[in-house]
C-alpha positions, 0 to 999 in steps of 0.5 A: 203731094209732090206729084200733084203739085207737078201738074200745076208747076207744068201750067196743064202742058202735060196729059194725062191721056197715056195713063188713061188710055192704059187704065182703058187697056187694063179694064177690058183685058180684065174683062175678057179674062174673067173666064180664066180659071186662074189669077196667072192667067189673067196676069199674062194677057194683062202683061200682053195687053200692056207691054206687047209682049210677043205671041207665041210662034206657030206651027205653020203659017196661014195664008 
């Protein structure tokens, strides 16, 4: 209730467009992972998607 009550002590100053971009992010990650064969997996690209965690490095570079 308290968290509620802070929107309406900011006068609508604040949006709430960050949380509803990340609830966008966090869908079609889920959505792309629904051919992972385990729940851990789902879990990395949801942290990747989320947090920009680095990929892994590669081999040799392409041009």
């Amino acid at each position: 209730r308290p968290l509620l009550l802070n929107w309406f002590r900011a006068r609508g100053q604040l949006s709430s467009g960050v949380v509803e971009g990340f609830n966008t992010k966090a869908k079609l990650t889920s959505r792309k992972s629904f051919g992972f064969r385990t729940y851990r997996g789902a879990e990395i690209a949801l942290y990747h998607a989320l947090a920009a965690l680095p990929g892994p490095e590669f081999t040799h570079r392409f041009c």
